[in-house]
Backbone as JSON Lines, residues from 0, in Angstrom:
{"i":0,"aa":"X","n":[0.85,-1.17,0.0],"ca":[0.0,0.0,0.0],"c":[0.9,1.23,0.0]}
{"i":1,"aa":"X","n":[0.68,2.41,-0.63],"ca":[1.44,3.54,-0.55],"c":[0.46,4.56,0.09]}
{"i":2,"aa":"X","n":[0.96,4.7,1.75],"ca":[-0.34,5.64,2.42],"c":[0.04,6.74,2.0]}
{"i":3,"aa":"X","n":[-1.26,7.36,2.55],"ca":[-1.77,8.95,2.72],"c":[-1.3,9.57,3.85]}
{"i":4,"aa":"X","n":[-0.94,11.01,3.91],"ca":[-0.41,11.51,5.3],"c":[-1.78,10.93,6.18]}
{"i":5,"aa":"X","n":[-2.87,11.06,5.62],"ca":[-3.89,10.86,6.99],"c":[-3.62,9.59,7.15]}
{"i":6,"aa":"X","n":[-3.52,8.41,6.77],"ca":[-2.8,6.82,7.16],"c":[-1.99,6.49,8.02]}
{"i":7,"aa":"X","n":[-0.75,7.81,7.62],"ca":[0.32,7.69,8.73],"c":[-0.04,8.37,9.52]}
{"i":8,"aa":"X","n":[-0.4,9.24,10.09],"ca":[-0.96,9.99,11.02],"c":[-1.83,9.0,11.99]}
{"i":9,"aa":"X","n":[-2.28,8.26,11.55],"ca":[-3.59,7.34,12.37],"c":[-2.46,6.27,12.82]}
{"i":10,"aa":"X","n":[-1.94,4.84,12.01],"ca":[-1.57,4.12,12.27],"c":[0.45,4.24,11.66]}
{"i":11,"aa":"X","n":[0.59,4.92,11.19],"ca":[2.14,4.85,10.86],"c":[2.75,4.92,12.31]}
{"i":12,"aa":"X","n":[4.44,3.91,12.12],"ca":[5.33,3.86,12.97],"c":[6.02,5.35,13.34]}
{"i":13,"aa":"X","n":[6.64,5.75,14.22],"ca":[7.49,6.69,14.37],"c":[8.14,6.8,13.07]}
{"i":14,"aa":"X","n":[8.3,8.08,12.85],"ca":[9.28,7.82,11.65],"c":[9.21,7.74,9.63]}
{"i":15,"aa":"X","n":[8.03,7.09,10.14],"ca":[7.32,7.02,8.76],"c":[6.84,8.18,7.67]}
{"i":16,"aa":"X","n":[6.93,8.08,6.6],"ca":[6.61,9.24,5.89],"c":[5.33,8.87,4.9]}
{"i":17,"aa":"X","n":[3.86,9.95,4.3],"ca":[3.04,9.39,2.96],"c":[4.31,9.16,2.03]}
{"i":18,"aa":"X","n":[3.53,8.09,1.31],"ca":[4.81,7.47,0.32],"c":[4.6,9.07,-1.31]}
{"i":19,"aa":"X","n":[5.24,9.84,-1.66],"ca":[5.24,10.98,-2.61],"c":[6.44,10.48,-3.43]}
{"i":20,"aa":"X","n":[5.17,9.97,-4.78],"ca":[6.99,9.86,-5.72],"c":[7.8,11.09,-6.16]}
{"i":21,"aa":"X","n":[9.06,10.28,-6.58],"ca":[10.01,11.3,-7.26],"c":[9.07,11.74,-8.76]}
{"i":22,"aa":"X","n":[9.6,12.36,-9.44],"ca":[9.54,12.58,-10.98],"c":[10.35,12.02,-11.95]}
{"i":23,"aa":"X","n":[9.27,11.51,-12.5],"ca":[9.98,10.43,-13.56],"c":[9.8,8.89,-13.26]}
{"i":24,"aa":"X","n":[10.64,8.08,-13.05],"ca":[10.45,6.97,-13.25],"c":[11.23,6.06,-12.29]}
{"i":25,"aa":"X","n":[11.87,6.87,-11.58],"ca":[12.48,6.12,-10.57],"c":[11.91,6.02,-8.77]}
{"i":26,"aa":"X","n":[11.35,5.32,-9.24],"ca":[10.51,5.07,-8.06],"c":[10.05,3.13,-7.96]}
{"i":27,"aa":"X","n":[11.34,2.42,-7.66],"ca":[11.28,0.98,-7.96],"c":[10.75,0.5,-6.59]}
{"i":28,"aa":"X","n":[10.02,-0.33,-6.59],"ca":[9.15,-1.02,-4.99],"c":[9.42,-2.43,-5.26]}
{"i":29,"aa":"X","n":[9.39,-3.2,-6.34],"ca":[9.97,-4.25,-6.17],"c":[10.47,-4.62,-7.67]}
{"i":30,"aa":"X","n":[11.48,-5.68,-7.35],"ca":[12.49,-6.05,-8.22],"c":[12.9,-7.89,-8.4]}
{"i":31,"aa":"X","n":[12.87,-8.14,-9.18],"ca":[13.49,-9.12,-9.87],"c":[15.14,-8.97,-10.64]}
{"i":32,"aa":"X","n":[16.15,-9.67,-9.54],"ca":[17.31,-9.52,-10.64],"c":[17.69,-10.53,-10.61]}
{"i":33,"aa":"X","n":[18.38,-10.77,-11.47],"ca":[19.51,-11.88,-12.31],"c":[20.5,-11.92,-11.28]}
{"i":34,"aa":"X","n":[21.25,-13.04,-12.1],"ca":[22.71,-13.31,-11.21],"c":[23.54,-12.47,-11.2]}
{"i":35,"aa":"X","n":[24.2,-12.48,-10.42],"ca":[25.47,-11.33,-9.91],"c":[26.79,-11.83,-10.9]}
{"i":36,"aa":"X","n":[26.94,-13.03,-11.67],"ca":[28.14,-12.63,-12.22],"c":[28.87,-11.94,-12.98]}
{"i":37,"aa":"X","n":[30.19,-11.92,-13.22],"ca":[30.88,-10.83,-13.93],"c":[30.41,-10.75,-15.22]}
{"i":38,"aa":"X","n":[29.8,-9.29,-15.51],"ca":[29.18,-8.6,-17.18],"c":[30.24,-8.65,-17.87]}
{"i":39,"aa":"X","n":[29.91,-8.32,-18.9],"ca":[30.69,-7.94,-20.34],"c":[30.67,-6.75,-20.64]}
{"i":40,"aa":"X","n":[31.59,-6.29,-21.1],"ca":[31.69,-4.8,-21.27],"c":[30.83,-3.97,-21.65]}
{"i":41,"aa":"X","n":[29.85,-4.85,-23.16],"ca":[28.95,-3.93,-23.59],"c":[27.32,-4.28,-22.39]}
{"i":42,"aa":"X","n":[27.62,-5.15,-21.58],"ca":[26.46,-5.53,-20.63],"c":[25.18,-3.91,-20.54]}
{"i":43,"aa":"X","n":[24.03,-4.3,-20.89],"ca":[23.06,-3.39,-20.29],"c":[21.87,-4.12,-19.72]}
{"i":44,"aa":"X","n":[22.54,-5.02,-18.67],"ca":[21.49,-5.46,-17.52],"c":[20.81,-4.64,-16.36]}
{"i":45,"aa":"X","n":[19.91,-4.76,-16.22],"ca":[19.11,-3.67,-15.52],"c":[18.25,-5.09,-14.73]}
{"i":46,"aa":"X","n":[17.46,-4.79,-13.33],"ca":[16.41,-6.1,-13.29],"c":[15.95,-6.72,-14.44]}
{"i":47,"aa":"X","n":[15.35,-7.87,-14.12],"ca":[14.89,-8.66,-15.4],"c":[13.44,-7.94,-15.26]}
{"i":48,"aa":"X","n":[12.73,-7.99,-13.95],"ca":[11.37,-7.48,-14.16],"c":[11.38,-6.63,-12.67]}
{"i":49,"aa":"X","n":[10.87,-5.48,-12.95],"ca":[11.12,-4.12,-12.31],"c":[9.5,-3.53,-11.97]}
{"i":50,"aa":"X","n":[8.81,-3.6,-11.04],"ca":[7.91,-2.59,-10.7],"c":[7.8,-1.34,-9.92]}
{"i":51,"aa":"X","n":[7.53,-0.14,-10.41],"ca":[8.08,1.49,-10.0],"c":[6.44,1.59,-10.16]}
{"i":52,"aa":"X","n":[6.74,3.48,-9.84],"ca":[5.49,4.25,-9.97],"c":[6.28,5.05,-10.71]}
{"i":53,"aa":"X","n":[5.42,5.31,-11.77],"ca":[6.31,6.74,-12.7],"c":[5.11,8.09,-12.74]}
{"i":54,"aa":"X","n":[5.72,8.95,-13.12],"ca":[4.7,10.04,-13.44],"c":[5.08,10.65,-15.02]}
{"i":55,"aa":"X","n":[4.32,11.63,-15.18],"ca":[5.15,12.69,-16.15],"c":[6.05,13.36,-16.13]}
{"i":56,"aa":"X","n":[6.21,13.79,-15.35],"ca":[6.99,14.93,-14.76],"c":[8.25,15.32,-15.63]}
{"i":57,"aa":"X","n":[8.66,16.32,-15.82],"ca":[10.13,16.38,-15.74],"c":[11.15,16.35,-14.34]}
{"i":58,"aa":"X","n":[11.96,15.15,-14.94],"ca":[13.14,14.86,-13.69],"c":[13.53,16.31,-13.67]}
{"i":59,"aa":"X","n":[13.13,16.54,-11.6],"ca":[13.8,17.35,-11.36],"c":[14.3,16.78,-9.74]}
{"i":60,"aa":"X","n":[15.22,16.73,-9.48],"ca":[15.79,16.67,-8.06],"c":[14.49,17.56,-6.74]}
{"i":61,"aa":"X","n":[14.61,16.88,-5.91],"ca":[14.23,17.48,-4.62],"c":[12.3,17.72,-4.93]}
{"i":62,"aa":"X","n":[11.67,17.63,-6.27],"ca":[10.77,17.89,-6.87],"c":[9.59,16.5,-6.48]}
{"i":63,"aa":"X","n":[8.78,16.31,-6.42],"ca":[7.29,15.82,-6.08],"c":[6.81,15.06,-6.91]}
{"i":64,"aa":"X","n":[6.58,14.41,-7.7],"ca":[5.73,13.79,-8.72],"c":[4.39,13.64,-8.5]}
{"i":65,"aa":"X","n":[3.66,14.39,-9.41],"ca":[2.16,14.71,-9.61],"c":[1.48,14.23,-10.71]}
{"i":66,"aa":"X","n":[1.9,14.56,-12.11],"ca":[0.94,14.44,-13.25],"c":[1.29,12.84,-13.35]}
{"i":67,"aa":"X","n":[0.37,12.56,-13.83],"ca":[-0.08,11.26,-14.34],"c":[0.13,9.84,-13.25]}
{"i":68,"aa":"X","n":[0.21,10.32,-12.15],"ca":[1.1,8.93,-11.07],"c":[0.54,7.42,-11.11]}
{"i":69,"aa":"X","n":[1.54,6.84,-11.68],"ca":[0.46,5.35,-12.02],"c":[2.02,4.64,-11.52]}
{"i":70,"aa":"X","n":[1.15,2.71,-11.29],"ca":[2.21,1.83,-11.28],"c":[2.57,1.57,-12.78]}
{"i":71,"aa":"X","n":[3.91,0.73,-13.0],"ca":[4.41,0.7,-14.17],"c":[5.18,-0.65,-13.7]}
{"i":72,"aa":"X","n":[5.65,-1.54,-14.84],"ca":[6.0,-2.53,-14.59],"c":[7.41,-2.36,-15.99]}
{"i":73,"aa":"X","n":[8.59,-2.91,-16.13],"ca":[9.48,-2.75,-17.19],"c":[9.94,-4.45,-16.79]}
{"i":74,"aa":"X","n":[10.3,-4.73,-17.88],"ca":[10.25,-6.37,-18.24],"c":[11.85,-6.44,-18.98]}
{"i":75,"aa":"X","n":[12.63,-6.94,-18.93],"ca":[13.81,-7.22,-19.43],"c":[14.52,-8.35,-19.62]}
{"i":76,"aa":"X","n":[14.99,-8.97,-20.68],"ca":[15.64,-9.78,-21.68],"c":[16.3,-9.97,-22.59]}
{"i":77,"aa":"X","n":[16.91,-11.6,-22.71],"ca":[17.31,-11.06,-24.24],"c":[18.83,-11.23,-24.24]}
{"i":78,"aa":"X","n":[19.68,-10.82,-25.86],"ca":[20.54,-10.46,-25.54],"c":[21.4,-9.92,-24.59]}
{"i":79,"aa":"X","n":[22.2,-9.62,-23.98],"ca":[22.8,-9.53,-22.72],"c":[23.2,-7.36,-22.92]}
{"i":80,"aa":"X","n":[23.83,-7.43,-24.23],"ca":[24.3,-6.01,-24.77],"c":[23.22,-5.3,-25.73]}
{"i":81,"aa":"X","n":[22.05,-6.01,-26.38],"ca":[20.8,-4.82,-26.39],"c":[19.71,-5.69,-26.49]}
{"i":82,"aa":"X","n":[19.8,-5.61,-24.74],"ca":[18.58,-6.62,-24.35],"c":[17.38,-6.06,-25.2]}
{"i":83,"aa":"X","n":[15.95,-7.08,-25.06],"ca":[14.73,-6.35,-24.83],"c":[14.04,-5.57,-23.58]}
{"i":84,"aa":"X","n":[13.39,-4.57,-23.81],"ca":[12.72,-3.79,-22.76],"c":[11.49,-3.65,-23.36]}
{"i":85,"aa":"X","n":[10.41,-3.87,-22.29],"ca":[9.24,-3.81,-22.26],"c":[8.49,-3.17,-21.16]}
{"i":86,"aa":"X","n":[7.6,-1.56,-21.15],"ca":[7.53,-0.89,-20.49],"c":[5.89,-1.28,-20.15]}
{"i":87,"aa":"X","n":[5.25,-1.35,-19.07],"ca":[3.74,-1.59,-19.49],"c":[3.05,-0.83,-17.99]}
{"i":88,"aa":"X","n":[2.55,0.04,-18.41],"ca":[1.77,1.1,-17.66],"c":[0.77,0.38,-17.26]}
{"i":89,"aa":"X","n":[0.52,1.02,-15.98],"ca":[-0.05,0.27,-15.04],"c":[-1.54,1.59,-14.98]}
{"i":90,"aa":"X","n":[-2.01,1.0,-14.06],"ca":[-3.62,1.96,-13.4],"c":[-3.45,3.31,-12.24]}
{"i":91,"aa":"X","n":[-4.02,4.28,-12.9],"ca":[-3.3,5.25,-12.03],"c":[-3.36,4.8,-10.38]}
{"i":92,"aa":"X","n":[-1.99,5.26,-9.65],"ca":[-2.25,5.0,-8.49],"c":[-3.32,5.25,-7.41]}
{"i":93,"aa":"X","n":[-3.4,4.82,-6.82],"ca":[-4.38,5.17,-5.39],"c":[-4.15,5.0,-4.07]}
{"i":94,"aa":"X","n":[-3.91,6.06,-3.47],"ca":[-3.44,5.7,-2.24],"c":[-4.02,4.97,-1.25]}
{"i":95,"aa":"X","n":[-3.47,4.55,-0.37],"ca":[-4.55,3.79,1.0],"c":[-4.76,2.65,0.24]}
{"i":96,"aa":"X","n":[-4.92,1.88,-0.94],"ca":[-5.65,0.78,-1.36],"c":[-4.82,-0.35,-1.53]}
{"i":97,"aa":"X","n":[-5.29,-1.75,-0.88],"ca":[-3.92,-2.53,-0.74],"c":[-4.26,-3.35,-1.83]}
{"i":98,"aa":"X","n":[-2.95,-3.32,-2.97],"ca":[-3.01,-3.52,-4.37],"c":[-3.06,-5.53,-4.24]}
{"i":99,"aa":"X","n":[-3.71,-6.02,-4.8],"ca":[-3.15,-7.46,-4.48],"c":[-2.66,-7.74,-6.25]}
{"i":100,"aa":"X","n":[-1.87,-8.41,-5.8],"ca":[-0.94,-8.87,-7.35],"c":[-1.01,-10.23,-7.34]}
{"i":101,"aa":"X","n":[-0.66,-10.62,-8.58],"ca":[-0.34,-12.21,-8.74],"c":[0.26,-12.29,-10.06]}
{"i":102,"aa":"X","n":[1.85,-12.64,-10.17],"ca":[2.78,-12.45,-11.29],"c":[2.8,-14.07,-11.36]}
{"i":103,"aa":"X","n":[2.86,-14.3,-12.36],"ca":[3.24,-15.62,-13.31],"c":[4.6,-15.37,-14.0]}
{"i":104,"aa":"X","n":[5.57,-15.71,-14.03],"ca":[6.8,-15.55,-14.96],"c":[7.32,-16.97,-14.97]}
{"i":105,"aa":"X","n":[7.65,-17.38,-16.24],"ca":[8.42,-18.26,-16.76],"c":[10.12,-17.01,-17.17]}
{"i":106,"aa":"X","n":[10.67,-17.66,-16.54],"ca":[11.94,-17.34,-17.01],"c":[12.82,-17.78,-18.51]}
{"i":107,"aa":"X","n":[13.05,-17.28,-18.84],"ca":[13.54,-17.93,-20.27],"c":[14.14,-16.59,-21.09]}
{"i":108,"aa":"X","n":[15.29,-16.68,-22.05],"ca":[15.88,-15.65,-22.62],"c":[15.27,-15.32,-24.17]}
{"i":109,"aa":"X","n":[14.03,-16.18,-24.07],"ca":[13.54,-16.09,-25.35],"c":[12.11,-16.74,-25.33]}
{"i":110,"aa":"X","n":[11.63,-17.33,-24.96],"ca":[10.15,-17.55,-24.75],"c":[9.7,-17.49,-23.13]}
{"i":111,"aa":"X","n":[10.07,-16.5,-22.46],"ca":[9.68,-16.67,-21.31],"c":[8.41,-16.15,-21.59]}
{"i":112,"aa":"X","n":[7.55,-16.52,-20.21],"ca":[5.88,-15.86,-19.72],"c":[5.75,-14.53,-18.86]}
{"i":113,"aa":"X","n":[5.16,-13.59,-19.1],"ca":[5.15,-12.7,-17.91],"c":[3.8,-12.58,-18.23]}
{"i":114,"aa":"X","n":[2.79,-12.37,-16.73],"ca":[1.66,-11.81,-16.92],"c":[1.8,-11.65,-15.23]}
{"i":115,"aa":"X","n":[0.7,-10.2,-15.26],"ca":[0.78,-9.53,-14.05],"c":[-1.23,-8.95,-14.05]}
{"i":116,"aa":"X","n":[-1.71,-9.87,-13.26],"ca":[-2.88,-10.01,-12.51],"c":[-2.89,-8.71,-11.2]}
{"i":117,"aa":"X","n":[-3.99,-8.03,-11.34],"ca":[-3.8,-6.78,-10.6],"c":[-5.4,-6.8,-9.7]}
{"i":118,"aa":"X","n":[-5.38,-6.52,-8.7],"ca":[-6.9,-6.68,-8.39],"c":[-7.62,-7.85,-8.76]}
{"i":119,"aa":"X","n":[-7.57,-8.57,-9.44],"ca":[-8.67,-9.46,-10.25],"c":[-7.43,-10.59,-10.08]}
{"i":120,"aa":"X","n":[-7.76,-11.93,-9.59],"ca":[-6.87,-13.29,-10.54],"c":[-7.45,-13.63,-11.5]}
{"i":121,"aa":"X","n":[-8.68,-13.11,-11.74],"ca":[-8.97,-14.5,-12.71],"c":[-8.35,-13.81,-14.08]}
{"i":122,"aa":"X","n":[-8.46,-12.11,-14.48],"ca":[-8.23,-11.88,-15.48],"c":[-6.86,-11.04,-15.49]}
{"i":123,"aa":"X","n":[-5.76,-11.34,-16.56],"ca":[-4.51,-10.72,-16.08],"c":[-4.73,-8.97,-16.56]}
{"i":124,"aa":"X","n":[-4.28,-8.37,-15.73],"ca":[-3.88,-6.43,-16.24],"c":[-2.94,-6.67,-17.56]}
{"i":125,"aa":"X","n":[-2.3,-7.52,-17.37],"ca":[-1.16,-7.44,-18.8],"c":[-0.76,-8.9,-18.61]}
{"i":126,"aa":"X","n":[-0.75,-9.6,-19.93],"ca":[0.07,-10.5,-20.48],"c":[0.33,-10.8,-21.58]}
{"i":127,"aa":"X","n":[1.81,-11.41,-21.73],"ca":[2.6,-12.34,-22.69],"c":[3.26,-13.33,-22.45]}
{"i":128,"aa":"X","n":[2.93,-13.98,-23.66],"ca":[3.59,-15.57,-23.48],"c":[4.32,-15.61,-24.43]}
{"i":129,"aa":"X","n":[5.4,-15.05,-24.58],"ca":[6.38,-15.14,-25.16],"c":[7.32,-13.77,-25.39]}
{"i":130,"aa":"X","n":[8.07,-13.83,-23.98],"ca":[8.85,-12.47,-24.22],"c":[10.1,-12.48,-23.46]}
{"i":131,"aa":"X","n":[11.32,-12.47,-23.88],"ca":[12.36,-12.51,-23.13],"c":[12.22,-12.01,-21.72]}
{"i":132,"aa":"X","n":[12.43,-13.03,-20.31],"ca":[13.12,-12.94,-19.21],"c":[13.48,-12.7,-18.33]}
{"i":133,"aa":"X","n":[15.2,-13.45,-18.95],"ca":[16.39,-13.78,-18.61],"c":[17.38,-12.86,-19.76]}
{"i":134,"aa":"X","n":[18.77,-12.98,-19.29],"ca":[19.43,-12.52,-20.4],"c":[20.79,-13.63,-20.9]}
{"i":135,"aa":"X","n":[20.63,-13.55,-22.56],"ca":[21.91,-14.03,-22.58],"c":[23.06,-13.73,-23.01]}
{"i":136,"aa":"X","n":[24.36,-13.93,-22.34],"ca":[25.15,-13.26,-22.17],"c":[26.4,-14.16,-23.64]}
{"i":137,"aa":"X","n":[27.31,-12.67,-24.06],"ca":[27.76,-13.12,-25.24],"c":[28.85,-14.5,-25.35]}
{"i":138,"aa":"X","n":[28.99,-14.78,-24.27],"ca":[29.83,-16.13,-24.64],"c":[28.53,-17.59,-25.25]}
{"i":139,"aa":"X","n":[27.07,-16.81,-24.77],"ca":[25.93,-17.74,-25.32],"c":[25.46,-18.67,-24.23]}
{"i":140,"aa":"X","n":[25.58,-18.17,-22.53],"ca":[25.23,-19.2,-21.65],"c":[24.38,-18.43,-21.41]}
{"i":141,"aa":"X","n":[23.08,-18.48,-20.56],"ca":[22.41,-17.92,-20.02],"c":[22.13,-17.9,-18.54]}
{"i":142,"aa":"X","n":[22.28,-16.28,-18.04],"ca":[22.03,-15.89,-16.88],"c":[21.23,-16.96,-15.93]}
{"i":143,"aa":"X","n":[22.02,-17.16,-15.0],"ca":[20.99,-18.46,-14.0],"c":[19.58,-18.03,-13.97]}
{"i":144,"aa":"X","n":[19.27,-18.89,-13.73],"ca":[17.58,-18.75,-13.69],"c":[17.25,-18.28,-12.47]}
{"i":145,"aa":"X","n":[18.24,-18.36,-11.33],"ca":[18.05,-17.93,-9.55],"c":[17.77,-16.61,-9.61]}
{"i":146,"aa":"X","n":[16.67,-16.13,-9.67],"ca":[16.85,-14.28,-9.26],"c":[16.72,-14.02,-8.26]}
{"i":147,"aa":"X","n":[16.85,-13.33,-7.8],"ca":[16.55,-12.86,-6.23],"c":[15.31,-11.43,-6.19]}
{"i":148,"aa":"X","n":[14.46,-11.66,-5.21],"ca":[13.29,-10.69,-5.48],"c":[13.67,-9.62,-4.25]}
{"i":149,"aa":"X","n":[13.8,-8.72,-4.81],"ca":[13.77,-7.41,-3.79],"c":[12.98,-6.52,-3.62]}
{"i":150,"aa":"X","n":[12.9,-6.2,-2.23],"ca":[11.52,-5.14,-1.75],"c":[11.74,-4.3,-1.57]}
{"i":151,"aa":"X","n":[12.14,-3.17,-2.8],"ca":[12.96,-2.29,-2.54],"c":[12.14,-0.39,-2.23]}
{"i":152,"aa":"X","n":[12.7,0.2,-2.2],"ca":[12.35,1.69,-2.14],"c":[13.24,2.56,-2.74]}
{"i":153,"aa":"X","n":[13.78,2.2,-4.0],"ca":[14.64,3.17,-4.69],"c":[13.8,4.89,-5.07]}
{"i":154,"aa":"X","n":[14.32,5.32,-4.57],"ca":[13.45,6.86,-5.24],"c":[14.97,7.83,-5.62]}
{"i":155,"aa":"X","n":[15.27,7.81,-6.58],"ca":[16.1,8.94,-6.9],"c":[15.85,9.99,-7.07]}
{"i":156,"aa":"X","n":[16.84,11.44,-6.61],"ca":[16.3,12.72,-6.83],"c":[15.52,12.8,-5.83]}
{"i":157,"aa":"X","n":[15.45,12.05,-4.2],"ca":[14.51,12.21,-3.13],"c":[15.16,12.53,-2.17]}
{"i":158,"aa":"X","n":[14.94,13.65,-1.55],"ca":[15.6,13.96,-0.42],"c":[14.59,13.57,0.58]}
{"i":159,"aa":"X","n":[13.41,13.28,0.52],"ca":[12.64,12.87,1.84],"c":[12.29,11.52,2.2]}
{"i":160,"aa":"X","n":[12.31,11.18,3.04],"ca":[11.48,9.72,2.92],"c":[10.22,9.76,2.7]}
{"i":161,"aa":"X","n":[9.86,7.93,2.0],"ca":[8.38,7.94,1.98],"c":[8.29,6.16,2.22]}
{"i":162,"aa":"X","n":[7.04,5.76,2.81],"ca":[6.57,4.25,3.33],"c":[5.7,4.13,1.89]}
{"i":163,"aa":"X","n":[6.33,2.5,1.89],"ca":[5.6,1.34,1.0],"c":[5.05,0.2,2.01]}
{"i":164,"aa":"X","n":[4.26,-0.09,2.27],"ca":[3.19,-1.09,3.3],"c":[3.52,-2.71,2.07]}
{"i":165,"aa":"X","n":[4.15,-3.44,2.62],"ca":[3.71,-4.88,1.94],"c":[3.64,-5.97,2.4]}
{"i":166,"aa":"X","n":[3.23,-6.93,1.82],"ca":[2.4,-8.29,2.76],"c":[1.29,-8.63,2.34]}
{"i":167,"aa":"X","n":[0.49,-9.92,2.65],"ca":[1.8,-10.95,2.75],"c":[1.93,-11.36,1.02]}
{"i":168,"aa":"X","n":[3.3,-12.06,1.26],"ca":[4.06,-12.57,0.22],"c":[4.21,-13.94,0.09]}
{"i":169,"aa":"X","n":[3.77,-14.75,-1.11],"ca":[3.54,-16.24,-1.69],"c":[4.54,-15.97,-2.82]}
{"i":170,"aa":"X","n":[5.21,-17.22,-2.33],"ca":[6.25,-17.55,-4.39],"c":[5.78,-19.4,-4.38]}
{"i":171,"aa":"X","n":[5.37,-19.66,-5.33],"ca":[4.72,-20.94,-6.03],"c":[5.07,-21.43,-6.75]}
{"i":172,"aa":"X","n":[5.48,-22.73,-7.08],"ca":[5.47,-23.29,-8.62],"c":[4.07,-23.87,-9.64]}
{"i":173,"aa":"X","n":[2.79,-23.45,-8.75],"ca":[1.76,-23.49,-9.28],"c":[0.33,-21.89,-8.93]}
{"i":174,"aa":"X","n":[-0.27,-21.91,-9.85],"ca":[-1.35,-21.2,-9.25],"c":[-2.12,-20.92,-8.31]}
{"i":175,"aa":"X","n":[-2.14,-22.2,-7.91],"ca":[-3.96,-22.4,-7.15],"c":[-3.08,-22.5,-6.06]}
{"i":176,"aa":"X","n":[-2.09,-23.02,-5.52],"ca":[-1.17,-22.52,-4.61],"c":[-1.15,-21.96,-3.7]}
{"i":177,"aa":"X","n":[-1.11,-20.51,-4.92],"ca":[-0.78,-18.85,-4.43],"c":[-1.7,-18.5,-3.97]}
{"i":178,"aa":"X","n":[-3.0,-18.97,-5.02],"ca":[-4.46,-18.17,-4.93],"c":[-4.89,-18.8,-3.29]}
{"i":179,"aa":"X","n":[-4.79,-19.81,-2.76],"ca":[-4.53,-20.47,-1.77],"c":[-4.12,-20.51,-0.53]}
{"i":180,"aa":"X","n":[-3.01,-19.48,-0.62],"ca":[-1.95,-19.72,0.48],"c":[-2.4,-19.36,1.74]}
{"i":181,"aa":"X","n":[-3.77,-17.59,1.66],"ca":[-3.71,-16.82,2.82],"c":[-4.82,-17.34,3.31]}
């Protein structure tokens, strides 16, 4: 959930800030990356699959993000030196509302699955079945399949803090599983 000052005000910890994005696009909450081993020179690995809040804005440092504030999801694969990128705009944000997700990804550097279920399981917000990933790297092996998922709060250009609320969290090798778990 990304609260409202009145949220934190009621129930926020000491400390806590309303979550106010930056401008632009750097505003990552959670992450999917690849393996840590040594790149290649021309390497442009970035997460494999990246969810932010972006706005319109022009990047400006120390600046607020207002126009257009939605989640956004960026998808990455592929070649290792000009991977694929896949940007897919999400529903404008809303504060206070606890988003429930349910991601499907097949990993793969060339027919992987991504679909990202938003509010609704039964029907996905966005999918493809067939879209790079993973990446592969130029000697022709491909990036382990191990990613590691991070819960992150990157905001660049932020001098203030701001709270992301999350929970709970299911990883599955099936559906009904997930849909299941709580």
């Amino acid at each position: 959930m990304f609260p409202s000052a009145a949220t934190i005000s009621t129930v926020g910890a000491k400390g806590e800030q309303p979550f106010q994005p930056t401008t632009g696009d750097w505003n990552w909450f959670l992450e999917f990356h690849n393996d840590s081993s040594p790149l290649p020179s021309c390497a442009k690995e970035y997460a494999n699959v990246a969810f932010d809040v972006k706005t319109d804005d022009r990047v400006q440092s120390g600046v607020v993000g207002t126009q257009n504030v939605r989640m956004a999801v960026r998808i990455m694969g592929g070649d290792d030196c000009a991977p694929n990128m896949v940007w897919v705009n999400g529903p404008p944000l809303v504060w206070d509302h606890w988003y429930e997700m349910l991601l499907r990804i097949k990993w793969d550097p060339r027919d992987g699955i991504f679909e990202w279920y938003l509010d609704n399981f039964n029907t996905p917000y966005y999918s493809n079945l067939r879209i790079p990933t993973l990446y592969t790297r130029p000697a022709g092996y491909v990036s382990p399949s191990y990613t590691s998922l991070t819960l992150t709060n990157y905001r660049w250009h932020a001098p203030w803090a701001a709270t992301i609320y999350f929970g709970p969290l299911a990883v599955s090798s099936t559906p009904s599983s997930v849909r299941h778990a709580f």
